[in-house]
DRENMAR-23742 format. One line per field, with one value per atom (N, C-alpha, C, O): x, y, z; atom name. Coordinates in nm, 4 decimals, m for minus. Layout:
# DRENMAR-23742
x = c(X_...) .
y = c(Y_...) .
z = c(Z_...) .
torse = c(CA_...) .
***
This chain:
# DRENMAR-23742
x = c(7.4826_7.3822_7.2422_7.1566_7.2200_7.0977_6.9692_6.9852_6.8909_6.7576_6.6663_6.5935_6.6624_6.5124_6.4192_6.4304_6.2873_6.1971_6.1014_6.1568_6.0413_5.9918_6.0715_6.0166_6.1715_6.3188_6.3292_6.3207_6.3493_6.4006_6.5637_6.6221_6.5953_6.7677_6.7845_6.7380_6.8769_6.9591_7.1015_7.1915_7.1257_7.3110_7.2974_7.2026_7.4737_7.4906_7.6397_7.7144_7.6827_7.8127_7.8895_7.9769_7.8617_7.9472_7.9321_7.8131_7.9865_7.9650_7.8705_7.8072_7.8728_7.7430_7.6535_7.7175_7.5897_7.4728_7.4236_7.4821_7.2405_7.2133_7.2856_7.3175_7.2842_7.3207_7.4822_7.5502_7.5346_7.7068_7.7596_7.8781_7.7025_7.7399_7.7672_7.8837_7.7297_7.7852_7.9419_8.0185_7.9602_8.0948_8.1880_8.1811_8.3084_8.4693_8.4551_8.4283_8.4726_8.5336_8.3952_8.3644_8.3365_8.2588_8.3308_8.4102_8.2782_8.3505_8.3480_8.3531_8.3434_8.2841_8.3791_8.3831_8.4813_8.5847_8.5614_8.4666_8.7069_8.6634_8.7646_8.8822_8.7442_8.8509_8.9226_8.8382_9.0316_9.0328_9.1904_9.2960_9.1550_9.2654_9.2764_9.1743_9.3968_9.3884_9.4186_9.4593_9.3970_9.3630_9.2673_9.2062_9.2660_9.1472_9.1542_9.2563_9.1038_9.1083_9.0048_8.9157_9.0491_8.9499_8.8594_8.7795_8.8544_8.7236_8.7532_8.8744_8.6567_8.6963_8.7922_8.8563_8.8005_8.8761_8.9887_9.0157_9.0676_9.1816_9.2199_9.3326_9.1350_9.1715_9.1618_9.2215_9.0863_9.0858_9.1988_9.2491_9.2420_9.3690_9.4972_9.6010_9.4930_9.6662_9.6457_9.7455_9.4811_9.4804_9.5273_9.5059_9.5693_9.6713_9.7602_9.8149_9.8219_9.9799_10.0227_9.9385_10.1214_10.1291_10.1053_10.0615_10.1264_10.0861_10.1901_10.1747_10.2929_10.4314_10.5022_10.6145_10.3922_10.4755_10.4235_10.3089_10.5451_10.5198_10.4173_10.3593_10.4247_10.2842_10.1794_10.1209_10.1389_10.0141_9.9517_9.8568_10.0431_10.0954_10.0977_10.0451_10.1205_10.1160_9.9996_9.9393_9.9259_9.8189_9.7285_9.6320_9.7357_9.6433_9.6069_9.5040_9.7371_9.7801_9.7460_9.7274_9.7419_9.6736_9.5339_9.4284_9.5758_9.4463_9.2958_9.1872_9.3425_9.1845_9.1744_9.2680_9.0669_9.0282_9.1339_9.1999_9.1198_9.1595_9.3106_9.3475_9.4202_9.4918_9.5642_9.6789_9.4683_9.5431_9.4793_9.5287_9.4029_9.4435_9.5175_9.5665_9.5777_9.6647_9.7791_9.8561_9.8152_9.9326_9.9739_10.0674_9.8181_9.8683_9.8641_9.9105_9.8389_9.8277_9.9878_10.0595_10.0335_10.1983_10.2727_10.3823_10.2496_10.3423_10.2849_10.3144_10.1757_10.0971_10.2292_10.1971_10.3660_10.4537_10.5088_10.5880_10.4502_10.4434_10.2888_10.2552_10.2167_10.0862_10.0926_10.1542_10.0330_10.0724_9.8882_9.8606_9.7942_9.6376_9.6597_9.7020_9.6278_9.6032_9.4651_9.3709_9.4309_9.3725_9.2272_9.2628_9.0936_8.9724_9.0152_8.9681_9.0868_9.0866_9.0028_8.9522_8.9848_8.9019_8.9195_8.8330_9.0515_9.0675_9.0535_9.0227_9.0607_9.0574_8.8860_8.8529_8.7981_8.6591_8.6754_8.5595_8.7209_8.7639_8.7450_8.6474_8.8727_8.8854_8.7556_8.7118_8.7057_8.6143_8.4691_8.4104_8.4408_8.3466_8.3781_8.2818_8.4898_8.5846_8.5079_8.4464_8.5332_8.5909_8.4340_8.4146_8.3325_8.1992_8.1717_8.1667_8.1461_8.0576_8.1244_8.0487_8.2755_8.3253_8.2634_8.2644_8.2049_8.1792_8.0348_8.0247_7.9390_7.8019_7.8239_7.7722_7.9038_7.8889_7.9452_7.9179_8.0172_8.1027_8.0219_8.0379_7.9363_7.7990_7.7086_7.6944_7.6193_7.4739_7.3768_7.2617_7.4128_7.2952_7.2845_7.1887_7.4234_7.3718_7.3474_7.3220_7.3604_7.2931_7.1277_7.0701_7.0624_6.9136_6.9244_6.8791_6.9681_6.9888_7.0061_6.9000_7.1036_7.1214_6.9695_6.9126_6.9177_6.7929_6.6994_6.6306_6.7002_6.5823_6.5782_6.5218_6.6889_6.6845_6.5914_6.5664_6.5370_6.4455_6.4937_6.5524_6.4677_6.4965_6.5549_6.5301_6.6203_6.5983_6.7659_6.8712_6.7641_6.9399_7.0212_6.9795_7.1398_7.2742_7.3308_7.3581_7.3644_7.4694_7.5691_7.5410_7.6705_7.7548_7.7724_7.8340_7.7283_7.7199_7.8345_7.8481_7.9482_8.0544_8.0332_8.1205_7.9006_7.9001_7.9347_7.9426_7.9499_8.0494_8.2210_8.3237_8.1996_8.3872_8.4285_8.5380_8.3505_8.3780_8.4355_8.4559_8.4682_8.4898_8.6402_8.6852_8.6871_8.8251_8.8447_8.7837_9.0085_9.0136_8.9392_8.8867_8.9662_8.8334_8.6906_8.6084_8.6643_8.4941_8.4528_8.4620_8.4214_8.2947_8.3212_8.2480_8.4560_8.4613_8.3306_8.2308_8.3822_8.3441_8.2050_8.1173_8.1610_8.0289_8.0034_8.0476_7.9031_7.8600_7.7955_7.7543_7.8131_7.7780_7.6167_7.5513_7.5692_7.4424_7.4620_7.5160_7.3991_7.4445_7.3215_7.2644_7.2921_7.1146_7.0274_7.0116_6.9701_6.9205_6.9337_6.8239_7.0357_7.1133_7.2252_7.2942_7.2254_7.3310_7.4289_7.3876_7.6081_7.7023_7.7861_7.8364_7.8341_7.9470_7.9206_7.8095_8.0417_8.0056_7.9186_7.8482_7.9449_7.8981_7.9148_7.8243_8.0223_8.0907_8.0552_8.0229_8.0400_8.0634_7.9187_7.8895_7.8159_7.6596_7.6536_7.5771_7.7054_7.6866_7.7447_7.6871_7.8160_7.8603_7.7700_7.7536_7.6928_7.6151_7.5264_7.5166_7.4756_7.3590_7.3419_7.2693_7.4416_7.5103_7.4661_7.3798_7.5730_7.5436_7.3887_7.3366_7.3512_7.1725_7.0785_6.9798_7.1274_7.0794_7.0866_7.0024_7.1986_7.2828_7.2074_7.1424_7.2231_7.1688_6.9753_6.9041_6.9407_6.7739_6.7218_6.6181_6.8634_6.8576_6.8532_6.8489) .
y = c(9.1059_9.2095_9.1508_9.1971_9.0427_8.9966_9.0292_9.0874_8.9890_9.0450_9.1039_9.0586_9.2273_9.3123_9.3172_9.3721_9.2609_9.2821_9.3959_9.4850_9.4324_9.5475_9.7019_9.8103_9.6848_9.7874_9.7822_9.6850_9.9208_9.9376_9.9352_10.0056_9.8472_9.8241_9.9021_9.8676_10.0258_10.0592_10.0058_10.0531_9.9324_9.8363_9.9434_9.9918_9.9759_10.0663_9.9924_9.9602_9.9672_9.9372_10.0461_10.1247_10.0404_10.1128_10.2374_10.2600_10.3271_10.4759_10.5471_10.6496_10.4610_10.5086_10.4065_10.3059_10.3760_10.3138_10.3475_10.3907_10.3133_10.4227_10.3869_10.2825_10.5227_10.5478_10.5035_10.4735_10.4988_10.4839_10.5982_10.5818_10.7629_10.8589_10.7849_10.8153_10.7061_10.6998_10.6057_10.6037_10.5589_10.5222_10.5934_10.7101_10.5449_10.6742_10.7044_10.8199_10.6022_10.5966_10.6535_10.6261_10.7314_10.8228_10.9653_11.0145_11.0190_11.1114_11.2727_11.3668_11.2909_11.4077_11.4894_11.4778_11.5938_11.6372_11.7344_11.7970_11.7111_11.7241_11.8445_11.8222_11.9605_12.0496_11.9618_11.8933_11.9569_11.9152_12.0177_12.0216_12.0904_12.1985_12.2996_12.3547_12.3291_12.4153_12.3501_12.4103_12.2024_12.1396_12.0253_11.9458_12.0343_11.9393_11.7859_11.7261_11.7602_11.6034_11.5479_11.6126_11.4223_11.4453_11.3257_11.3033_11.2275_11.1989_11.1405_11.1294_11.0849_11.0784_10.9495_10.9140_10.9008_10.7575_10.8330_10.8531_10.8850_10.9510_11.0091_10.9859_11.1132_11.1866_11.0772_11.1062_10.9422_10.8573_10.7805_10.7436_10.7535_10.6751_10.7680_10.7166_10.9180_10.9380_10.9926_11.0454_10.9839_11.0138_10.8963_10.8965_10.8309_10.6954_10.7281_10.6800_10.8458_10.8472_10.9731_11.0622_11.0030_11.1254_11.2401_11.2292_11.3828_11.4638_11.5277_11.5730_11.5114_11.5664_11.4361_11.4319_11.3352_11.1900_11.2585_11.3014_11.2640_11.2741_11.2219_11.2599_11.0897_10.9905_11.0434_11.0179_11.1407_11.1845_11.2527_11.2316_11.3284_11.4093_11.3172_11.3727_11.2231_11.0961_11.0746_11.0990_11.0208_10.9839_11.0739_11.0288_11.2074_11.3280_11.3198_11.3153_11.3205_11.3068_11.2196_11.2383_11.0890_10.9873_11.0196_11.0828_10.9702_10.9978_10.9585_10.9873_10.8748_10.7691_10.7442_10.7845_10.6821_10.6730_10.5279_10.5094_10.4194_10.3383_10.3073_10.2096_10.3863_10.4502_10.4848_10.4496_10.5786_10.6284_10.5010_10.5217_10.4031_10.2820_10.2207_10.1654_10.1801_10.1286_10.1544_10.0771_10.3185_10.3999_10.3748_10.3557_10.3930_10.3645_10.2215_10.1868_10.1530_10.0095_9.9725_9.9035_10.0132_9.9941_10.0778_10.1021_10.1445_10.1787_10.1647_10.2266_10.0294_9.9884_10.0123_10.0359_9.9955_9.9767_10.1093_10.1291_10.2048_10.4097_10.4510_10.5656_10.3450_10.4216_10.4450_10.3782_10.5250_10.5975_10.5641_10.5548_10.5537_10.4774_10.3294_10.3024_10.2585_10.1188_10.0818_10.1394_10.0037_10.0072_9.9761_9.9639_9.9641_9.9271_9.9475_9.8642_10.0381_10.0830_10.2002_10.2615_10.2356_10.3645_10.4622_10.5100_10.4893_10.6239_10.6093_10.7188_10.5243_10.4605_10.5203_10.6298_10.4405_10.4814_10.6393_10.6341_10.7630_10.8676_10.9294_10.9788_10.9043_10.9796_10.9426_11.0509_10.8675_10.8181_10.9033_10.9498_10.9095_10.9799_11.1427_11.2039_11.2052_11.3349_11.3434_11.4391_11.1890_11.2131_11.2150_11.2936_11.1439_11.1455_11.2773_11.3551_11.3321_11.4548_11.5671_11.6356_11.5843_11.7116_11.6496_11.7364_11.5262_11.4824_11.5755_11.6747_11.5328_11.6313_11.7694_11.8282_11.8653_11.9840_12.0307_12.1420_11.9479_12.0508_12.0079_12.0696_11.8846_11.8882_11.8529_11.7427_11.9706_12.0200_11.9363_11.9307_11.8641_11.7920_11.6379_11.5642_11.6009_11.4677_11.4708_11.3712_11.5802_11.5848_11.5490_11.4620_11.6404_11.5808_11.4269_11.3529_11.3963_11.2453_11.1937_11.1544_11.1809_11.1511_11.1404_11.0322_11.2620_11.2914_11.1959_11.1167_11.2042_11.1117_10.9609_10.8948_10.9091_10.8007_10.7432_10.6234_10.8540_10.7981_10.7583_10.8409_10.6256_10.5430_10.3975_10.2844_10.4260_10.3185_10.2191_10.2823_10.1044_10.0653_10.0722_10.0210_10.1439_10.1943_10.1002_10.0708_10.0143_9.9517_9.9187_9.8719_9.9499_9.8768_9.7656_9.6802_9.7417_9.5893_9.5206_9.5252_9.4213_9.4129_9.2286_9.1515_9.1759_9.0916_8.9975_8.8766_9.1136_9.0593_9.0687_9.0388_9.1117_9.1614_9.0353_8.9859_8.9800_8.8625_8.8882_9.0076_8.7935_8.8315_8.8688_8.8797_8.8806_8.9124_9.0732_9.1625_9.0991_9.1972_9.2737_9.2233_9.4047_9.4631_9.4834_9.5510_9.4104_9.3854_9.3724_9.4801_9.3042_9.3070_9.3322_9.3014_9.4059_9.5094_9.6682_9.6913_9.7324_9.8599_9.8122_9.8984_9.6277_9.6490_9.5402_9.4876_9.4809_9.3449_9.2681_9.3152_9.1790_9.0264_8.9924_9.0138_8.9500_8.9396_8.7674_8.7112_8.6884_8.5460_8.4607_8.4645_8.3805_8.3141_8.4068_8.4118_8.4776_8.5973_8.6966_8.7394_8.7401_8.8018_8.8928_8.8974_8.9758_9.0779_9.0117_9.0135_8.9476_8.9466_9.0429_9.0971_9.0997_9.1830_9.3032_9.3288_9.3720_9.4544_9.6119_9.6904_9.6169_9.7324_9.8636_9.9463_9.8758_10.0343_10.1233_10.2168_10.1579_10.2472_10.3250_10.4439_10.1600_10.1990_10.2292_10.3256_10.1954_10.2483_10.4374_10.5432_10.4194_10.5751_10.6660_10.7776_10.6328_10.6713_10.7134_10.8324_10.6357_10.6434_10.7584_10.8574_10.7002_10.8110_10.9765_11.0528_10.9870_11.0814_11.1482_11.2511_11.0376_11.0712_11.1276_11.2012_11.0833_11.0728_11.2461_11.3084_11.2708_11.3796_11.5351_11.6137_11.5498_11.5984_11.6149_11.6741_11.5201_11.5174_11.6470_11.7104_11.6385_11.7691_11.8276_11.9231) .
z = c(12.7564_12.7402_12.7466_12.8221_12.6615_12.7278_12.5913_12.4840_12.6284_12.5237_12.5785_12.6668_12.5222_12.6161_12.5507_12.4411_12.5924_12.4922_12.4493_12.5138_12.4134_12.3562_12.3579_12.3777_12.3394_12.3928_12.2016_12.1265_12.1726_11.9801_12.0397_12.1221_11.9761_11.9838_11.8155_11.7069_11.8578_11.7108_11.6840_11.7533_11.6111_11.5937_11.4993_11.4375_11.5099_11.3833_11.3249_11.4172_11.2096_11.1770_11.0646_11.1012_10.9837_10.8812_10.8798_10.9015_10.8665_10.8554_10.7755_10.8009_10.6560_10.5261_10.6095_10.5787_10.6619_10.6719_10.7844_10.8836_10.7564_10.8742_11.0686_11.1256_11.1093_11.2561_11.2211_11.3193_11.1128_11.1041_11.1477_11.1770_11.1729_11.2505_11.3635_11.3892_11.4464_11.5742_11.5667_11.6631_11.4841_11.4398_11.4612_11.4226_11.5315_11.5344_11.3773_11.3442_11.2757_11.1321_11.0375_10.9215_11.1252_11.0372_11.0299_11.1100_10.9062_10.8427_10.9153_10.8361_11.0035_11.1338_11.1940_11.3165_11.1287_11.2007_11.3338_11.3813_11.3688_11.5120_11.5717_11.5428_11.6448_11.6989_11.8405_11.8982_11.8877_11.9972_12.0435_11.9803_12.1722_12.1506_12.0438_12.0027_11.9942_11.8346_11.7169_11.6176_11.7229_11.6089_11.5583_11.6297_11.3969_11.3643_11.3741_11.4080_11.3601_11.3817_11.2377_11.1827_11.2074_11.0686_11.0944_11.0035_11.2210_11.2925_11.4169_11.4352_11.5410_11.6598_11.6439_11.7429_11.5608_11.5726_11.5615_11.6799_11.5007_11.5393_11.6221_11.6660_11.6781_11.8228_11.9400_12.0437_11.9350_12.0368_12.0357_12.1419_11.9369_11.9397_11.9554_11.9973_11.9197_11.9603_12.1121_12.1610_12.2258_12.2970_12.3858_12.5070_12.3444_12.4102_12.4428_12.5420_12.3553_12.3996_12.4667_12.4558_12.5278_12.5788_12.5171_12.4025_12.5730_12.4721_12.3610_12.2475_12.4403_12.3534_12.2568_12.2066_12.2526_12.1611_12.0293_12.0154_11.9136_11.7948_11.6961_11.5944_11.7957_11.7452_11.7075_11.6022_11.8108_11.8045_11.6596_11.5840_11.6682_11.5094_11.4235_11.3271_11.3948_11.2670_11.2655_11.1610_11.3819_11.3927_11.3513_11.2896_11.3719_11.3407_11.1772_11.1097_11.1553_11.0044_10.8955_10.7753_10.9930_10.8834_10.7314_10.7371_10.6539_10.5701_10.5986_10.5482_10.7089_10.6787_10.8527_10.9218_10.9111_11.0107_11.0464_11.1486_10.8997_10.9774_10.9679_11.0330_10.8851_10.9273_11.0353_11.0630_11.1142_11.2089_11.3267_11.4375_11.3264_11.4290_11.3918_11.4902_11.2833_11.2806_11.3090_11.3660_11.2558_11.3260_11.5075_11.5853_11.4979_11.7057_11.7128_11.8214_11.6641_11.7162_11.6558_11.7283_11.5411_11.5468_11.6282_11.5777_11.7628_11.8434_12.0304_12.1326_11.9928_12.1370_12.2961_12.4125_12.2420_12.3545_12.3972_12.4893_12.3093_12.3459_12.4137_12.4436_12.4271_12.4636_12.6588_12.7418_12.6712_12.7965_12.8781_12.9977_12.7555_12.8505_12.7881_12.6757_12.8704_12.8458_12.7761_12.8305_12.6738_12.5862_12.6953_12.8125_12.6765_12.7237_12.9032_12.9807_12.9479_13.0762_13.1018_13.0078_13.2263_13.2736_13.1731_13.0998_13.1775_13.1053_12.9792_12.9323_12.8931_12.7432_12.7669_12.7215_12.8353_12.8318_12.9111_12.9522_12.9608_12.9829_12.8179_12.7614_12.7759_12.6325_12.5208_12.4821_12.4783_12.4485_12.4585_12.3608_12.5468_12.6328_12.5892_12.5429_12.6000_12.5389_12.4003_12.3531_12.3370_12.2193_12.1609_12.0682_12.2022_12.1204_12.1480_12.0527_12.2989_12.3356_12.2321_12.1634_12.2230_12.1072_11.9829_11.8956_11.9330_11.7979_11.7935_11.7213_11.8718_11.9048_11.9103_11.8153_12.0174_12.0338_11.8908_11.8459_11.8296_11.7143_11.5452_11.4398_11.5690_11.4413_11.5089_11.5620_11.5139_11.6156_11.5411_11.5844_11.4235_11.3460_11.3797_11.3563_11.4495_11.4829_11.6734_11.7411_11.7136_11.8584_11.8426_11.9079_11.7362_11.6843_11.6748_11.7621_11.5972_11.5632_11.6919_11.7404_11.7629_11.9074_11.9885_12.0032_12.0351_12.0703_12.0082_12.0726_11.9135_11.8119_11.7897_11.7025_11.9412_11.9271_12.0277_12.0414_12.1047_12.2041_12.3464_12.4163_12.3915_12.4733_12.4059_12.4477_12.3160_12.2336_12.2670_12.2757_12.2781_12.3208_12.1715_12.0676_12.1863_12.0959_12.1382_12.2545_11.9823_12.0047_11.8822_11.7719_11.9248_11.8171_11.7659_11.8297_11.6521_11.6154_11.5117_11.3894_11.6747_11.5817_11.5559_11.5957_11.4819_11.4739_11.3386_11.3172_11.2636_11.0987_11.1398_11.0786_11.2415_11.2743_11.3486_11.3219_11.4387_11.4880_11.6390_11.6606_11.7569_11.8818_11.9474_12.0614_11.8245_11.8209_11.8469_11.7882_12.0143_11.9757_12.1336_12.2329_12.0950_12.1773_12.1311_12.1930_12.0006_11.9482_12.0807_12.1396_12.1325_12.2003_12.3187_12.4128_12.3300_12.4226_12.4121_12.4802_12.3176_12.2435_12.1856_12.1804_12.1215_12.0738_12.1140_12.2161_12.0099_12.1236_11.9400_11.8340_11.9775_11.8535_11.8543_11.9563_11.7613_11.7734_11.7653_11.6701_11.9016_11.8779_11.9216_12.0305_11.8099_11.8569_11.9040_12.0259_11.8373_11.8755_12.0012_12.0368_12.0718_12.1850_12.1480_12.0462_12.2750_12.1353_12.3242_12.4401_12.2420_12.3051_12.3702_12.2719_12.4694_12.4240_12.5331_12.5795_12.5656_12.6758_12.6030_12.6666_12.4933_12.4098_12.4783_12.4898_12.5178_12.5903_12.4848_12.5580_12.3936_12.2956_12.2726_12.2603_12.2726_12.2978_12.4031_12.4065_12.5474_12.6758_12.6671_12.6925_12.6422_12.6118_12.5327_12.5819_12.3907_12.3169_12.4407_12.4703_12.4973_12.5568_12.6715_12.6808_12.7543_12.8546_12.8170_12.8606_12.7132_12.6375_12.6410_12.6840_12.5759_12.5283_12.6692_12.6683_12.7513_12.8672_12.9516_13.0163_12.9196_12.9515_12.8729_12.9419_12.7733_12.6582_12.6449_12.5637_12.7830_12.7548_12.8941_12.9136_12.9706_13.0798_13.0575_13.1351) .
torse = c(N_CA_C_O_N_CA_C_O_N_CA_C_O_N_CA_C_O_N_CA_C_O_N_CA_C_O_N_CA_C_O_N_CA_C_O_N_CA_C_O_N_CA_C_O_N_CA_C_O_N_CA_C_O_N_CA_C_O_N_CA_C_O_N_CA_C_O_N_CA_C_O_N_CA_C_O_N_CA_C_O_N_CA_C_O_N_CA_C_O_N_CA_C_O_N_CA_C_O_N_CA_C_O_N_CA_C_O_N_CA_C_O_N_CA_C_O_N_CA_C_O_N_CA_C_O_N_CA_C_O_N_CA_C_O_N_CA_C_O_N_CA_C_O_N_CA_C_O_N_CA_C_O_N_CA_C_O_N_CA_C_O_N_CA_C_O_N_CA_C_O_N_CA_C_O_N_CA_C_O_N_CA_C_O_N_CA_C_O_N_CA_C_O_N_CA_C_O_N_CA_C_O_N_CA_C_O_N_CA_C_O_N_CA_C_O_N_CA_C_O_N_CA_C_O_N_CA_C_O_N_CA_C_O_N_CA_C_O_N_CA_C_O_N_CA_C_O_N_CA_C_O_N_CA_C_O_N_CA_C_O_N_CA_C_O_N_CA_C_O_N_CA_C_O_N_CA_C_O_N_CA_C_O_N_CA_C_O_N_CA_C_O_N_CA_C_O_N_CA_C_O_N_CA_C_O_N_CA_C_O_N_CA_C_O_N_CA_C_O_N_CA_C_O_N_CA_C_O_N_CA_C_O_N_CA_C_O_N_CA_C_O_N_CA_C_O_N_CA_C_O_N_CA_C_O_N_CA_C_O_N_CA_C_O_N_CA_C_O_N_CA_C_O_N_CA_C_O_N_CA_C_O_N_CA_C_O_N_CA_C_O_N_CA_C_O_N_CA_C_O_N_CA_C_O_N_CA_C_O_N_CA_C_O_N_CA_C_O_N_CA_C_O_N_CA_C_O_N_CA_C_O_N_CA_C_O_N_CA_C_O_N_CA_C_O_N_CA_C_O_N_CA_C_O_N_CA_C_O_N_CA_C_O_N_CA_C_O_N_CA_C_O_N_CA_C_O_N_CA_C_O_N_CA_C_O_N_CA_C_O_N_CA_C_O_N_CA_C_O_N_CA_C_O_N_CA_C_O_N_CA_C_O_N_CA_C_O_N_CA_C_O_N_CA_C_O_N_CA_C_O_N_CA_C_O_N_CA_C_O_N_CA_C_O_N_CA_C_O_N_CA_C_O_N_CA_C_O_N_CA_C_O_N_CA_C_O_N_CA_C_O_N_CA_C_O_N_CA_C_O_N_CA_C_O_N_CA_C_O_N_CA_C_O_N_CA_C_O_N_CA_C_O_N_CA_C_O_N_CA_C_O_N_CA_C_O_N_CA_C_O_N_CA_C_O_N_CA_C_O_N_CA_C_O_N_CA_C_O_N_CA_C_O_N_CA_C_O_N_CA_C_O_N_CA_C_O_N_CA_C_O_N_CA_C_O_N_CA_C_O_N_CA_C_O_N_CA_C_O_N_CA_C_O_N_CA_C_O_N_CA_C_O_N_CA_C_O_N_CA_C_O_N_CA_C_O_N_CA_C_O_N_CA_C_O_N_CA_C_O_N_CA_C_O_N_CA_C_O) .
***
C-alpha cells in the first residue's frame, strides 16, 4: 500500500472504537432475503456455502460475530466460494452496501469520511491468515497489506457521493 502523504488515513479495529462500524464484528443487523442476520460477519461467512447447506442456518444462529467465523471456518471443506477469491470479494461488497442501506446513520458516517484512505488495521492481529488480505499492518511507518475491506469501504464511498 505504500505511504501517501498528506492523504487522512482512517485504520479502524475494534467495533467499540472509533470507525469500528466499518468492522463485520460490529454490532449492525442485517436483512438479507427474509432473514436477520445479527452482523455482516455472519451473513459473509455462511455466504461461502451453498444456499440449501444447513450451515448457513448455524452460522445465522451463532451468538456472536466471532462465532459464526468460526462455525464456517470448522466446515472450510463445505464452502462452495473460495476464501479471498472474486466472489468472496462479490459477497463482501453485498454484504457492507445492505450494512449502509439498512442503518442510514452510518451511510453519514461513510460520507463524512471525505476522501480520506479506509483501512483496516490488522496490525495487533499480526500477518497471519487473510489479515492482510482484508487489512493491511502498519510496518516502519507504512501500512502493509492488500486492505480489500478498506478498498471496498471506499468503493462504496465513492458510489454513494453520485
Amino acid at each position: 500500500m505504500g505511504t501517501e502523504t498528506n492523504i487522512k488515513v482512517i485504520p479502524f479495529t475494534k467495533s467499540k472504537l472509533p470507525f469500528g462500524w466499518c468492522g463485520n464484528m460490529s454490532p449492525f443487523p442485517i436483512y438479507y432475503g427474509d432473514k436477520q442476520w445479527k452482523t455482516t460477519e455472519a451473513l459473509f461467512q455462511a455466504l461461502r456455502f451453498a444456499e440449501d447447506d444447513q450451515i448457513r442456518e448455524e452460522i445465522r444462529n451463532e451468538p456472536s460475530p466471532m462465532g459464526a467465523k468460526i462455525r464456517a471456518k470448522a466446515s472450510v471443506d463445505k464452502m462452495t466460494v473460495v476464501p479471498m477469491s472474486e466472489s468472496d470479494l462479490d459477497n463482501m461488497r453485498i454484504c457492507i452496501k445492505l450494512k449502509i442501506e439498512q442503518n442510514t446513520s452510518l451511510k453519514e458516517e461513510l460520507l463524512a469520511t471525505g476522501d480520506a484512505i479506509i483501512i483496516e488495521d490488522v496490525t495487533n492481529r499480526g500477518d497471519k491468515g487473510s489479515n492482510c488480505f482484508w487489512g493491511a499492518m502498519l510496518k516502519d511507518g507504512e501500512w502493509v497489506g492488500q486492505n480489500k475491506l478498506g478498498e471496498l469501504w471506499m468503493e462504496l464511498r465513492e458510489q454513494l457521493k453520485k
